[in-house]
PyMOL Python script that loads the backbone (N, CA, C, O; Angstrom):
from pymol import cmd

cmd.read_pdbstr("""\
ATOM      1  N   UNK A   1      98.014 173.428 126.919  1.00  0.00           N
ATOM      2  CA  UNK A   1      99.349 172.952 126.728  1.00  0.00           C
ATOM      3  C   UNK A   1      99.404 171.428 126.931  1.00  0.00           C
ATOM      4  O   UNK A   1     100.084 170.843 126.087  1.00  0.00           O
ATOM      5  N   UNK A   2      99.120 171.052 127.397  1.00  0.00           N
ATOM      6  CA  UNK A   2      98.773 169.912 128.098  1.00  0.00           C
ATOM      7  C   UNK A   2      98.034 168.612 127.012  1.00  0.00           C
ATOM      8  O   UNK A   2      98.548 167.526 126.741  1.00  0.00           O
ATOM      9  N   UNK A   3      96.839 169.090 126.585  1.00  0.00           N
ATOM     10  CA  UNK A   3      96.200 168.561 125.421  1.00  0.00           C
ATOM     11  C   UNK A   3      97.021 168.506 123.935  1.00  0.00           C
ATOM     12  O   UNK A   3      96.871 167.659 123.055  1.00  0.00           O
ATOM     13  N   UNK A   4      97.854 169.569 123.934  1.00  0.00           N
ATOM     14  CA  UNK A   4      98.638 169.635 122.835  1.00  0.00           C
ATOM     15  C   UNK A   4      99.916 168.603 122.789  1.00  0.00           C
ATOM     16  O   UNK A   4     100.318 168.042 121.769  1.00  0.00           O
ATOM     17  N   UNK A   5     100.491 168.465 124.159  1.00  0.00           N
ATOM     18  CA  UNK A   5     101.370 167.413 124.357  1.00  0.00           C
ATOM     19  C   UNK A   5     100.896 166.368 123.826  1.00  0.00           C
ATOM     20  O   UNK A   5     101.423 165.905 122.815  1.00  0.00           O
ATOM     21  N   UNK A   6      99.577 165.670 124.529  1.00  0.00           N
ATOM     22  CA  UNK A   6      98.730 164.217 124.465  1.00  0.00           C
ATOM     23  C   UNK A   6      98.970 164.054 123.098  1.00  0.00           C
ATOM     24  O   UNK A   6      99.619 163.148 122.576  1.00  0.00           O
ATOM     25  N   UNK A   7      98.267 165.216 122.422  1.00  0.00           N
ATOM     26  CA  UNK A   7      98.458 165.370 120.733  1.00  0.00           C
ATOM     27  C   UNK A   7      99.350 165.029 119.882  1.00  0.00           C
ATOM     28  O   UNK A   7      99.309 164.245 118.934  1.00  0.00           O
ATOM     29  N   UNK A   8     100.512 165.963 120.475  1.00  0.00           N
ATOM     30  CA  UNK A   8     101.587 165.102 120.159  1.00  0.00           C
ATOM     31  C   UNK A   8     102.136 163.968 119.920  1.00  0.00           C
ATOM     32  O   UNK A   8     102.524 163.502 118.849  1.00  0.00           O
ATOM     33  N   UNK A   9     102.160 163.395 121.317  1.00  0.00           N
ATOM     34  CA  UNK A   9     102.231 162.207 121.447  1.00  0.00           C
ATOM     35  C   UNK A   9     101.465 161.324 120.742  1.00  0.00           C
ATOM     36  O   UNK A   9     102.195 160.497 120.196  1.00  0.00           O
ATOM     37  N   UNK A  10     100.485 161.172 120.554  1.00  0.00           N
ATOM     38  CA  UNK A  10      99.569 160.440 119.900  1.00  0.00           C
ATOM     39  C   UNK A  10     100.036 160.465 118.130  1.00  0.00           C
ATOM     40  O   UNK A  10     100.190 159.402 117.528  1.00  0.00           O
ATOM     41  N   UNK A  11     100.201 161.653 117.526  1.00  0.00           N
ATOM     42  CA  UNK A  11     100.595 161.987 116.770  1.00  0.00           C
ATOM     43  C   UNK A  11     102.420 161.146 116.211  1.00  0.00           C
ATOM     44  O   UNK A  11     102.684 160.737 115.080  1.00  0.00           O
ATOM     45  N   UNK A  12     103.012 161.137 116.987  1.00  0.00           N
ATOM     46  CA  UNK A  12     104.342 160.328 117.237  1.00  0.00           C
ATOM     47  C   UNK A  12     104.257 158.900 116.965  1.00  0.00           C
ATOM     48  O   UNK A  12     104.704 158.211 116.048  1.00  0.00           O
ATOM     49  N   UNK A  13     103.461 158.595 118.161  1.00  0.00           N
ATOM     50  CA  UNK A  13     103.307 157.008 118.066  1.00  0.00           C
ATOM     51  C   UNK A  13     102.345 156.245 117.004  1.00  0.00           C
ATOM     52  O   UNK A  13     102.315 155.020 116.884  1.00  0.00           O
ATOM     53  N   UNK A  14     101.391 157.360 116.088  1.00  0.00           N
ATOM     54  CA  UNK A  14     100.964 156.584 115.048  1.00  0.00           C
ATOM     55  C   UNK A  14     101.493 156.879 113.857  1.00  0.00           C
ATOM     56  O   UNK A  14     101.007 156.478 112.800  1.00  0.00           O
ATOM     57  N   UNK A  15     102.622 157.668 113.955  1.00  0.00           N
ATOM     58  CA  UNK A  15     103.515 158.007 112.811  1.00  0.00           C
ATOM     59  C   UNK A  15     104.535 156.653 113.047  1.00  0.00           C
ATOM     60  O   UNK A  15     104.768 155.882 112.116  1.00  0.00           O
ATOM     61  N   UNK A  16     105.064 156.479 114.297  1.00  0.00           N
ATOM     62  CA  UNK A  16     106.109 155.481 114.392  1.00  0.00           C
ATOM     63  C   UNK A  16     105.464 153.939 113.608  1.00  0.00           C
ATOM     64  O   UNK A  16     105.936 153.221 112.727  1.00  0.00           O
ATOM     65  N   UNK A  17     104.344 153.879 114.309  1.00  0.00           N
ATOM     66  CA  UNK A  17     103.425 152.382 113.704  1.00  0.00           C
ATOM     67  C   UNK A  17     102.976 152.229 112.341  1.00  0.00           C
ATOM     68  O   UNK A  17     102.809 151.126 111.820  1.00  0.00           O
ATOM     69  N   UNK A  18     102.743 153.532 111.657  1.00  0.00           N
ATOM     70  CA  UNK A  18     102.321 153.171 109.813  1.00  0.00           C
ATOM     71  C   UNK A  18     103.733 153.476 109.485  1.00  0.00           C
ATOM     72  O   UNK A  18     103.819 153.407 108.259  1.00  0.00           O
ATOM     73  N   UNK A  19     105.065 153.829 110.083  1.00  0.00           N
ATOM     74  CA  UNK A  19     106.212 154.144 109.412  1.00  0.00           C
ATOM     75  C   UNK A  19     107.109 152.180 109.360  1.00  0.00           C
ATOM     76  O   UNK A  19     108.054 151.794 108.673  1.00  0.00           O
ATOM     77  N   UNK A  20     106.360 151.504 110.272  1.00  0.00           N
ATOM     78  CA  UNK A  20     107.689 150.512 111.035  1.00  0.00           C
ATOM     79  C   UNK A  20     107.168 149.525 109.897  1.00  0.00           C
ATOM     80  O   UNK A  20     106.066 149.522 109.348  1.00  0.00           O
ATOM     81  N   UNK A  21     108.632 148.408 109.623  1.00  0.00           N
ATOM     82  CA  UNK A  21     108.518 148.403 108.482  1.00  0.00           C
ATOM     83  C   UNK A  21     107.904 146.376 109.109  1.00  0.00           C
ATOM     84  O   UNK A  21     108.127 145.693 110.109  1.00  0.00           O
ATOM     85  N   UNK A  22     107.016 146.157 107.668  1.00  0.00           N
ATOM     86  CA  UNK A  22     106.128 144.961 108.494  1.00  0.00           C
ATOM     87  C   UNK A  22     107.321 143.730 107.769  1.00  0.00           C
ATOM     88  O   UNK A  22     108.001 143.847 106.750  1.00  0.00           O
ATOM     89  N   UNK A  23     107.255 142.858 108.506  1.00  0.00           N
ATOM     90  CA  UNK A  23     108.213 141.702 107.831  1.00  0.00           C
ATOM     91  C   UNK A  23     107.166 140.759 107.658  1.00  0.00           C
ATOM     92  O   UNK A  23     106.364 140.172 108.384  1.00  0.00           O
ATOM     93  N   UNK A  24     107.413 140.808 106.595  1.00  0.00           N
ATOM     94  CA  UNK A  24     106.582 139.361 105.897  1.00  0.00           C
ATOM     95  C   UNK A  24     107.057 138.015 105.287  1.00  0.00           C
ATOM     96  O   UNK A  24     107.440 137.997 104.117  1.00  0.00           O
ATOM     97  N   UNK A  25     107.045 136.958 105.995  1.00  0.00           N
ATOM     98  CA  UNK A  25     107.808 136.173 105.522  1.00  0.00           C
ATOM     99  C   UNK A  25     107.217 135.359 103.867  1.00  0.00           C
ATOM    100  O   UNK A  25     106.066 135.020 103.589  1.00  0.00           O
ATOM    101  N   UNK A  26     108.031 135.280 103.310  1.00  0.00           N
ATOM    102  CA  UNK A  26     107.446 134.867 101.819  1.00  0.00           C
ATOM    103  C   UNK A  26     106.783 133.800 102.033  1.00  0.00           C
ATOM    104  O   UNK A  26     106.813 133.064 103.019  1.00  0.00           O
ATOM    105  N   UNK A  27     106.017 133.704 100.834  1.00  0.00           N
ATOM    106  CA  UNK A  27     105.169 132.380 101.155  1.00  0.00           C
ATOM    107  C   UNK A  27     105.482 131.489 100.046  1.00  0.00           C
ATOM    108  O   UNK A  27     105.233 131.888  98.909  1.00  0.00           O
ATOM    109  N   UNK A  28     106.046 130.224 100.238  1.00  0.00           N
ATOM    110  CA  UNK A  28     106.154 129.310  99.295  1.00  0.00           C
ATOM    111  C   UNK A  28     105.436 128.579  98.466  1.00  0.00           C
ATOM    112  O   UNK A  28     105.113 127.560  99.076  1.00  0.00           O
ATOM    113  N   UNK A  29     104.954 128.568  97.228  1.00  0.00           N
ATOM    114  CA  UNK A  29     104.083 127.645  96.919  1.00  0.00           C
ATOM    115  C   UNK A  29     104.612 126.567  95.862  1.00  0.00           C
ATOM    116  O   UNK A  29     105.221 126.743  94.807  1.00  0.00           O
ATOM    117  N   UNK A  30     104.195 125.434  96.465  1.00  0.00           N
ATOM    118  CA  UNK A  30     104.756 124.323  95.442  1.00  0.00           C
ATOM    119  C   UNK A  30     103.443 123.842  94.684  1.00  0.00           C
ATOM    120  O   UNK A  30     102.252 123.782  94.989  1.00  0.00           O
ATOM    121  N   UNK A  31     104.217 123.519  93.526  1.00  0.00           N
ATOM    122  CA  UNK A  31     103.396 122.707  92.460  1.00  0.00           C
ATOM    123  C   UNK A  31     103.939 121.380  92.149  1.00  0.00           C
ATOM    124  O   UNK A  31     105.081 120.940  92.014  1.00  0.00           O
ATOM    125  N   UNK A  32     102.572 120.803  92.068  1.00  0.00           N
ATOM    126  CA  UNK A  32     103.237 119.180  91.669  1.00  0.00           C
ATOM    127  C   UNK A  32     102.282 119.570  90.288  1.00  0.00           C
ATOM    128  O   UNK A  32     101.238 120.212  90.169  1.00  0.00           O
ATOM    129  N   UNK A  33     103.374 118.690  89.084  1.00  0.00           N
ATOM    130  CA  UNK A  33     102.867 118.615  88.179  1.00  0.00           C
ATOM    131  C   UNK A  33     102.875 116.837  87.662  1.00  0.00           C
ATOM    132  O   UNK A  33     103.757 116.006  87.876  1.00  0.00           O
ATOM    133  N   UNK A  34     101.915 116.708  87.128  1.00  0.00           N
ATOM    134  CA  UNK A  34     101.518 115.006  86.942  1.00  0.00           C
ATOM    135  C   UNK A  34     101.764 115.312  85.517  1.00  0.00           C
ATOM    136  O   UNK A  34     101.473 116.376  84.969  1.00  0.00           O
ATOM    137  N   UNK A  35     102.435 114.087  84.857  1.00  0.00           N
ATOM    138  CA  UNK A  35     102.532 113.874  83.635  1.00  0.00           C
ATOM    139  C   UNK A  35     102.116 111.985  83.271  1.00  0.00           C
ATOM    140  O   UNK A  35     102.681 110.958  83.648  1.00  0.00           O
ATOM    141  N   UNK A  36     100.771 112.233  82.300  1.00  0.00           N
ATOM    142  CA  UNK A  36     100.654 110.943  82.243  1.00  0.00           C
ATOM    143  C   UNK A  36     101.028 110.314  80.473  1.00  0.00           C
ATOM    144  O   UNK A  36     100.649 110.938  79.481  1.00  0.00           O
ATOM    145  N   UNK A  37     101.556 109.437  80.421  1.00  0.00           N
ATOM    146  CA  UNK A  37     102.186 109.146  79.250  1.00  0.00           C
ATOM    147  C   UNK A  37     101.385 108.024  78.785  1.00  0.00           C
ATOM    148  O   UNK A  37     100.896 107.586  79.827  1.00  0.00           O
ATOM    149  N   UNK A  38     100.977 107.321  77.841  1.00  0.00           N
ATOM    150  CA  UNK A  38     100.442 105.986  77.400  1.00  0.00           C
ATOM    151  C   UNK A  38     101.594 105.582  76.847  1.00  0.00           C
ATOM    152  O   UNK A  38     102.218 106.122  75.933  1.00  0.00           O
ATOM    153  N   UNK A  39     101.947 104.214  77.683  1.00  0.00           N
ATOM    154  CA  UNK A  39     102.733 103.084  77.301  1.00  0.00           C
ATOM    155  C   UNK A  39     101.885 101.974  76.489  1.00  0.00           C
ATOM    156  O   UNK A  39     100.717 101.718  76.778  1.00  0.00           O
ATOM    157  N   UNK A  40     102.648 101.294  75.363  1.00  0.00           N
ATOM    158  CA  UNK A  40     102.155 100.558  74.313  1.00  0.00           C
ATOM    159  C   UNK A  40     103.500  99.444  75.007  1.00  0.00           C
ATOM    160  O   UNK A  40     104.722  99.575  75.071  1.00  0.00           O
ATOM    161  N   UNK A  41     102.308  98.080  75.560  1.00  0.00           N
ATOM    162  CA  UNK A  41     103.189  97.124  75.813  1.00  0.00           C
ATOM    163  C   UNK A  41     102.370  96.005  75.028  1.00  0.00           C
ATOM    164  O   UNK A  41     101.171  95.733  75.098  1.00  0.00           O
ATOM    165  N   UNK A  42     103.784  95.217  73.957  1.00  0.00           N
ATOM    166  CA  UNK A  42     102.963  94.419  73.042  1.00  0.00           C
ATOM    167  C   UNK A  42     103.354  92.640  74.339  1.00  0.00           C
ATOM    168  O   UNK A  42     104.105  92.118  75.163  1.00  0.00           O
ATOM    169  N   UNK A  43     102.065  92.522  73.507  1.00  0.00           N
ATOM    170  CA  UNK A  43     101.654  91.104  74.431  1.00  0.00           C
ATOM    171  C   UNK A  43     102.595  89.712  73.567  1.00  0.00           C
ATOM    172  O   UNK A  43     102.716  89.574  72.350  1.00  0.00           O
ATOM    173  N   UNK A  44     102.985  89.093  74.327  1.00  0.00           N
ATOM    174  CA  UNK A  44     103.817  87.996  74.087  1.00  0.00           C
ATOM    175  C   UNK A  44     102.623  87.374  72.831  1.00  0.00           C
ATOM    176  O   UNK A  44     101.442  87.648  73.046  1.00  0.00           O
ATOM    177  N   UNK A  45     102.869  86.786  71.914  1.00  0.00           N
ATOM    178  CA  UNK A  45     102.330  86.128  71.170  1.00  0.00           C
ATOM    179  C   UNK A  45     102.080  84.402  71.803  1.00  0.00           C
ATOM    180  O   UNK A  45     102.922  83.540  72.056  1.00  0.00           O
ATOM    181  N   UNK A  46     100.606  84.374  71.908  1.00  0.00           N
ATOM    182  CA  UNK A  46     100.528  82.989  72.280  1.00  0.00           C
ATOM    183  C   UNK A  46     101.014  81.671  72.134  1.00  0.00           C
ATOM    184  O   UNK A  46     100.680  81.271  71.019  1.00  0.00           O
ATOM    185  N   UNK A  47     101.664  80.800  72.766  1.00  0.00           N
ATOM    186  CA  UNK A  47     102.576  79.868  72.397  1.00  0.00           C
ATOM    187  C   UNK A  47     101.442  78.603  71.857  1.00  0.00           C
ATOM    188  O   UNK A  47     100.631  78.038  72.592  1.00  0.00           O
ATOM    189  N   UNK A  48     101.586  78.420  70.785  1.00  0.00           N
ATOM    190  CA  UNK A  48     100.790  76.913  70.264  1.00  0.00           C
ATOM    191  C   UNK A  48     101.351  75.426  70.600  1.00  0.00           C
ATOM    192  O   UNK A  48     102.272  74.826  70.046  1.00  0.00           O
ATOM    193  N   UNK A  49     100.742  75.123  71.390  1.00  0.00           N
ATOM    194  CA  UNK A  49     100.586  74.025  71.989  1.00  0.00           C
ATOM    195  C   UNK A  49     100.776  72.971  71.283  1.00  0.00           C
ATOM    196  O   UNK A  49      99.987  73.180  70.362  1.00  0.00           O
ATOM    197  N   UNK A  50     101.579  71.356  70.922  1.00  0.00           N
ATOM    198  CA  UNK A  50     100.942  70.222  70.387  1.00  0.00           C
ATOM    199  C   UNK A  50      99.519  69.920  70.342  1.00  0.00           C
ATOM    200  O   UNK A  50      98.683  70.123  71.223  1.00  0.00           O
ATOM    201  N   UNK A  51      99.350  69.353  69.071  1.00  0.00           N
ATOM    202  CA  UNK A  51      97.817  69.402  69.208  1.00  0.00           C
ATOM    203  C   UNK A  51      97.565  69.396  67.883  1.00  0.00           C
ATOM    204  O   UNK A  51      98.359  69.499  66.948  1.00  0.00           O
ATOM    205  N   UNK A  52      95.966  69.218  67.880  1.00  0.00           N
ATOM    206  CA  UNK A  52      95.181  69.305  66.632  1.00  0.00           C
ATOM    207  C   UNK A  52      94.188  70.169  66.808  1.00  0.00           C
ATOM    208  O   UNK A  52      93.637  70.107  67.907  1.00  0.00           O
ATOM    209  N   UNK A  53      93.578  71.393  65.631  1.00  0.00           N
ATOM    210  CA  UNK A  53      92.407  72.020  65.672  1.00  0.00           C
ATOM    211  C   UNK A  53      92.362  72.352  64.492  1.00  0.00           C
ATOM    212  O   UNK A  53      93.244  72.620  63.676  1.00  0.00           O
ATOM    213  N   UNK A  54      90.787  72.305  64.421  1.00  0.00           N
ATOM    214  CA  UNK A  54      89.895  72.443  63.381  1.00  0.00           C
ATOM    215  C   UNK A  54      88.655  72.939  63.824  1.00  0.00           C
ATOM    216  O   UNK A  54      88.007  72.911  64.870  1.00  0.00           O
ATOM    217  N   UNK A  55      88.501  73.521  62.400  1.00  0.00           N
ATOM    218  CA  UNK A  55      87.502  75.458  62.730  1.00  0.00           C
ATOM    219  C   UNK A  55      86.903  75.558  61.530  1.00  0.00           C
ATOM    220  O   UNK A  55      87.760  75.536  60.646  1.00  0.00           O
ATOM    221  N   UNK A  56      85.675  75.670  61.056  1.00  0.00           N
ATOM    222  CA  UNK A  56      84.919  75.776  60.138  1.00  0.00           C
ATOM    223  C   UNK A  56      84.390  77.331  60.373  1.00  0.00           C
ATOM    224  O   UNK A  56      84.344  77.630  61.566  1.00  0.00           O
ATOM    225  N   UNK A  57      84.020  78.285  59.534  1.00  0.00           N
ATOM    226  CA  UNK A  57      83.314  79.770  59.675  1.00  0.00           C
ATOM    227  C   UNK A  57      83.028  79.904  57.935  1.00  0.00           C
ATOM    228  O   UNK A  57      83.371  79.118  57.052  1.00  0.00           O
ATOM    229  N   UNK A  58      82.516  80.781  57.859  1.00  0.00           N
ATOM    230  CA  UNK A  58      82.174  81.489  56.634  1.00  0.00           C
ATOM    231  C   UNK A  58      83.050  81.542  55.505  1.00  0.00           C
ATOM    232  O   UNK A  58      82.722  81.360  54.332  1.00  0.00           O
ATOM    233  N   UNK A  59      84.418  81.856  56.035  1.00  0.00           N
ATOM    234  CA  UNK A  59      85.052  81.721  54.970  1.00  0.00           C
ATOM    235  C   UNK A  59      85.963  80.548  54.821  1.00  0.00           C
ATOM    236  O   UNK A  59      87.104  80.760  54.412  1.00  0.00           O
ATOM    237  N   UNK A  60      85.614  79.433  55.085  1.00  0.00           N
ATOM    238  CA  UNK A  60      86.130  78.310  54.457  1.00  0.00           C
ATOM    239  C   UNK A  60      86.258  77.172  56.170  1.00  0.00           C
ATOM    240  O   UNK A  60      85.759  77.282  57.290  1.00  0.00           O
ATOM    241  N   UNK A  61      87.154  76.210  55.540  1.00  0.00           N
ATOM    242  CA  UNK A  61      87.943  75.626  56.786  1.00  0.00           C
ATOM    243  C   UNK A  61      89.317  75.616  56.812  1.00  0.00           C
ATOM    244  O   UNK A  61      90.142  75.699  55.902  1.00  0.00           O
ATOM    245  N   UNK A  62      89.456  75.472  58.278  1.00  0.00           N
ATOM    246  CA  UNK A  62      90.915  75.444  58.591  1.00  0.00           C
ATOM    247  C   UNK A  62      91.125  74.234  59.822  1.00  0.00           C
ATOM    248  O   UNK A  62      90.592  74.033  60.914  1.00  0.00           O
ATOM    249  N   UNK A  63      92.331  73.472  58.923  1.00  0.00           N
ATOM    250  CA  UNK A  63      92.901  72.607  60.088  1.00  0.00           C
ATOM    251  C   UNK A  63      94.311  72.484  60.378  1.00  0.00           C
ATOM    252  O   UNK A  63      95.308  72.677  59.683  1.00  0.00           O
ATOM    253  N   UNK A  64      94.179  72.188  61.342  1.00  0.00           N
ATOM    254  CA  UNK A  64      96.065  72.466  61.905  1.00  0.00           C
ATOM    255  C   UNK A  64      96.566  71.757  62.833  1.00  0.00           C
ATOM    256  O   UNK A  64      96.174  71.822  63.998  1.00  0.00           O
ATOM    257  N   UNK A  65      97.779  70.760  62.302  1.00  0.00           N
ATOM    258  CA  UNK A  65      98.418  69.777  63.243  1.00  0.00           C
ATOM    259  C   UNK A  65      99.340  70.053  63.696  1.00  0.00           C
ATOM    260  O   UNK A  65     100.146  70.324  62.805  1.00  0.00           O
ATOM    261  N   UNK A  66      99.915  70.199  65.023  1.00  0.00           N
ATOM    262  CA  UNK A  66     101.600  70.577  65.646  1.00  0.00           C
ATOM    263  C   UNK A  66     102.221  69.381  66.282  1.00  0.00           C
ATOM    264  O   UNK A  66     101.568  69.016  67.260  1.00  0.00           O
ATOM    265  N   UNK A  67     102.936  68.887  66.116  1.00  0.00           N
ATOM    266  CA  UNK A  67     103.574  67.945  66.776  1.00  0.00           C
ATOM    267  C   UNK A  67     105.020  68.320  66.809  1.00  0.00           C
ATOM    268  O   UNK A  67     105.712  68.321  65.791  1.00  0.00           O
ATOM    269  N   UNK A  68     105.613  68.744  68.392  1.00  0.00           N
ATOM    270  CA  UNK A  68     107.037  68.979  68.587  1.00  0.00           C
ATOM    271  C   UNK A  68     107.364  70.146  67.489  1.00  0.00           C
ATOM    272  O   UNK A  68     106.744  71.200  67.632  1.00  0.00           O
ATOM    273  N   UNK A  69     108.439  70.027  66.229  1.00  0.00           N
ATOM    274  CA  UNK A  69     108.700  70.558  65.530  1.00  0.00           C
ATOM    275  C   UNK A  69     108.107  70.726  64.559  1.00  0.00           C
ATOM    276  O   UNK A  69     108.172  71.848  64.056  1.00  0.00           O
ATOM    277  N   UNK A  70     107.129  69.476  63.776  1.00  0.00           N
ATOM    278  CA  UNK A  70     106.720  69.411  62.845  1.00  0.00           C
ATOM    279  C   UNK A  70     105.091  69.992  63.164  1.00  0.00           C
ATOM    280  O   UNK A  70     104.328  69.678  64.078  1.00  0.00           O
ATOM    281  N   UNK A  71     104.885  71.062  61.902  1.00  0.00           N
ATOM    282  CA  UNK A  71     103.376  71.694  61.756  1.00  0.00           C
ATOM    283  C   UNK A  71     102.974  71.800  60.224  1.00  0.00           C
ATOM    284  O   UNK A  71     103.606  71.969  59.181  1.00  0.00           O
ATOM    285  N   UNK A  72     101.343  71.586  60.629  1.00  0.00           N
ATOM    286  CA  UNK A  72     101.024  71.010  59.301  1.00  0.00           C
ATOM    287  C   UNK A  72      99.575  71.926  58.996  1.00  0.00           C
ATOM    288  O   UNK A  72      98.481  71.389  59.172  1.00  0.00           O
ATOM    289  N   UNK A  73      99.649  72.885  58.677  1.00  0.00           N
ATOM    290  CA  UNK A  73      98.080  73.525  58.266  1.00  0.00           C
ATOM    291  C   UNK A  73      97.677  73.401  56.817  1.00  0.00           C
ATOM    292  O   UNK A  73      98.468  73.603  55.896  1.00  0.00           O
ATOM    293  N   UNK A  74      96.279  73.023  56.636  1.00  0.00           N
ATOM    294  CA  UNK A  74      95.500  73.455  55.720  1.00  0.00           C
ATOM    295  C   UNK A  74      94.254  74.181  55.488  1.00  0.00           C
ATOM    296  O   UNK A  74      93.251  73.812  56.098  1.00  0.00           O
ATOM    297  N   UNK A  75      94.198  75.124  54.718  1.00  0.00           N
ATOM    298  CA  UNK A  75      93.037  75.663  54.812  1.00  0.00           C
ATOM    299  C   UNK A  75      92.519  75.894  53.496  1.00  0.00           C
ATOM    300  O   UNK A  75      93.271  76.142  52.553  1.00  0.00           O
ATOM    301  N   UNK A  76      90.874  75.804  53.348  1.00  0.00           N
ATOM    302  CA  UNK A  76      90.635  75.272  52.181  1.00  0.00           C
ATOM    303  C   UNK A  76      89.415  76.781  52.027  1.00  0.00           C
ATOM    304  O   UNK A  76      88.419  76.782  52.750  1.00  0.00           O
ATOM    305  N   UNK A  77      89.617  77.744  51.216  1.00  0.00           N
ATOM    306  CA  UNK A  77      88.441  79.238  51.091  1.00  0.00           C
ATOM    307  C   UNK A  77      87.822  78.503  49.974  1.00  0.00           C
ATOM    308  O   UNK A  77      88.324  77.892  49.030  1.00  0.00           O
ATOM    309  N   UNK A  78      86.383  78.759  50.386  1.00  0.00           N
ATOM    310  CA  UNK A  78      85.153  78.550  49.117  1.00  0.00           C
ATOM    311  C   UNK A  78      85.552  80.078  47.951  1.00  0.00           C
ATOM    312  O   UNK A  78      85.774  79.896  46.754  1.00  0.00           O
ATOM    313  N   UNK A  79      85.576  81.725  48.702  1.00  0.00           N
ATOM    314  CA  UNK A  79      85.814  82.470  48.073  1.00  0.00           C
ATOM    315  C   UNK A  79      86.891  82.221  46.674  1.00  0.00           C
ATOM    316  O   UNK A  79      86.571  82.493  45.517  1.00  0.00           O
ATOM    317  N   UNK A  80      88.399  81.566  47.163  1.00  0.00           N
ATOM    318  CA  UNK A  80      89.207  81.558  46.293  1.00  0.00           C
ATOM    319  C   UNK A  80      89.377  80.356  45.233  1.00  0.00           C
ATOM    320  O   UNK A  80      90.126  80.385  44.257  1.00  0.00           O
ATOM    321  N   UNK A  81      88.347  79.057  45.701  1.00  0.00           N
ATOM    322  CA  UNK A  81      88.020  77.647  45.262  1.00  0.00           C
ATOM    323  C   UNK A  81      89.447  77.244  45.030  1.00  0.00           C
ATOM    324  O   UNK A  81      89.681  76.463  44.107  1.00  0.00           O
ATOM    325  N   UNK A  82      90.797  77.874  46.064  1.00  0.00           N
ATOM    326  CA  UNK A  82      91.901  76.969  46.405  1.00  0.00           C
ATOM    327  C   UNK A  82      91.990  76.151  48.089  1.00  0.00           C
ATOM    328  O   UNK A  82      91.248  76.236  49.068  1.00  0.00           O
ATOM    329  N   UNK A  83      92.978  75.544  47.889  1.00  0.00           N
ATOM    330  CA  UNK A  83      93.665  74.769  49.154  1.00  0.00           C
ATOM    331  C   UNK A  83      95.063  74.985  49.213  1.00  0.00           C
ATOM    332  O   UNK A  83      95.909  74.955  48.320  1.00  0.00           O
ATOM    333  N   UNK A  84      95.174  75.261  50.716  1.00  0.00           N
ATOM    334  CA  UNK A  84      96.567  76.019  50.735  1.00  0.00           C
ATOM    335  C   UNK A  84      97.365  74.734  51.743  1.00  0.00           C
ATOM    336  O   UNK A  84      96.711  74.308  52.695  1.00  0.00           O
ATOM    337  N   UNK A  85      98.558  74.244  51.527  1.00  0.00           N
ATOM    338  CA  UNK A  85      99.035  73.124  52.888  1.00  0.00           C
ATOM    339  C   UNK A  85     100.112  73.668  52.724  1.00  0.00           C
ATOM    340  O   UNK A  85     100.780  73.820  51.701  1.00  0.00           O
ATOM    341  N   UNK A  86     100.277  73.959  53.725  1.00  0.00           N
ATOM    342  CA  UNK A  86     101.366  74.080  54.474  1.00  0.00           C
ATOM    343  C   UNK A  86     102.557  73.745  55.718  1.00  0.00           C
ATOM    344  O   UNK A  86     102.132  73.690  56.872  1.00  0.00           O
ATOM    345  N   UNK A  87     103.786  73.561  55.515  1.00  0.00           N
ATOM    346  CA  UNK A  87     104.509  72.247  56.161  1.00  0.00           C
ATOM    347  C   UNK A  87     105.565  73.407  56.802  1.00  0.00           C
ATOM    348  O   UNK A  87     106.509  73.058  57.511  1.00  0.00           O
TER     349      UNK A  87
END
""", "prot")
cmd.dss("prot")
cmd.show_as("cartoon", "prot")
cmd.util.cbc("prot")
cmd.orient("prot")
């Protein structure tokens, strides 16, 4: 009788423990999401200076005078056997 009690009992308390209900607290998961974009930044166009330059290459010459307002290029192509001036 005695053993059958224990039994019991035992029987009770591991019914109570797989019955009890488990609390689980949720688990949060964050995401970072990266977004990378290509920006097209156009570059200031170089400011031309007063001055004189002249440049010889393959395809012809080129010379070019700036003073204040007034600019003065010519460039002379062997390819096209013209001269171009320009004011």
């Amino acid at each position: 009788m005695r053993t059958l009690k224990i039994m019991l009992t035992i029987f009770t308390i591991s019914a109570f423990v797989a019955c009890k209900e488990n609390k689980v607290e949720p688990q949060v998961i964050e995401k970072t999401t990266i977004i990378e974009k290509e920006v097209e930044v156009e570059a200031a166009a170089p400011k031309k200076e007063d001055g004189t330059s002249f440049s010889i290459d393959k395809d012809g010459v080129e010379f070019s005078n700036k003073k204040g307002d007034k600019k003065t290029e010519i460039k002379i192509n062997d390819d096209k056997k013209s001269v171009e001036v320009e004011k």
